[in-house]
N, C-alpha and C positions, 0 to 999 in steps of 0.2 A: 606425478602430476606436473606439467607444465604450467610455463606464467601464461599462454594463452588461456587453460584448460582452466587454472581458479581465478581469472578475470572472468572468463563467461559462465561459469559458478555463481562469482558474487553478482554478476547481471543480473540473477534469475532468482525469483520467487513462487514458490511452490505454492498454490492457490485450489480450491475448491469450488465446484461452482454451486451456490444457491440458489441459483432460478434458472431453468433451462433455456440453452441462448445456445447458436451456431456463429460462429466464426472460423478464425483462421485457425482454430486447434480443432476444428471439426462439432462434433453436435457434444452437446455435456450436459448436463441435469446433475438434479441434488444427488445421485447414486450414483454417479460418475466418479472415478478412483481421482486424486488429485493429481494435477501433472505442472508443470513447471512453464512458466511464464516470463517475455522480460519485466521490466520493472516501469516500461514505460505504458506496456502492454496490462499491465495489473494496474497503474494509475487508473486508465479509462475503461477498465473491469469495473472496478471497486467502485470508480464513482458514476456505474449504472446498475448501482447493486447488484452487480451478474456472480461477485464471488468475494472469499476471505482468503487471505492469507493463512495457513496453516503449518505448524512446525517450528522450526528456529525463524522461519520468517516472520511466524505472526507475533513475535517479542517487539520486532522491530526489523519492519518493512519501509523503512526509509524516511524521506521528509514527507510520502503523501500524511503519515498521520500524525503530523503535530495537531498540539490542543487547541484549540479553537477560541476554548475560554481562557486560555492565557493572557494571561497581562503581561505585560514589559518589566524588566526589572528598573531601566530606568527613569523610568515615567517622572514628572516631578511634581509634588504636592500643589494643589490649585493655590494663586497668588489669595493672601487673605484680603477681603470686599470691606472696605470703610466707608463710613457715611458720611 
């Protein structure tokens, strides 16, 4: 495998779709076999809920799924209020 061939490898994430929608990979529904996608291309999937990542992707498909509810680590405790 070349360095081109596992650069556009790690490009791509292998997605399923859950609601059926036509685009640029043609027509796909929930019974459609899963087929590989860029990463840029499954950002603005994912966030019209047209599909999941599935496989080694769906561990960890990038920075779209940081937590949401995370806090900072370094946030700093509120100054204490004196009267």
């Amino acid at each position: 495998m070349s360095n081109e061939d596992k650069a556009a490898a790690a490009d791509e994430v292998v997605v399923k779709a859950v609601k059926t929608f036509e685009g640029e990979e043609g027509f796909k529904t929930p019974e459609s076999d899963a087929f590989p996608v860029s990463r840029l291309r499954f950002a603005d999937l994912k966030a019209n809920g047209l599909v999941v990542a599935v496989g080694d992707d769906a561990e960890n498909p990038g920075a779209d799924d940081l937590k949401k509810d995370a806090k900072p680590d370094n946030k700093q405790a509120p100054a204490p209020r004196n009267k």
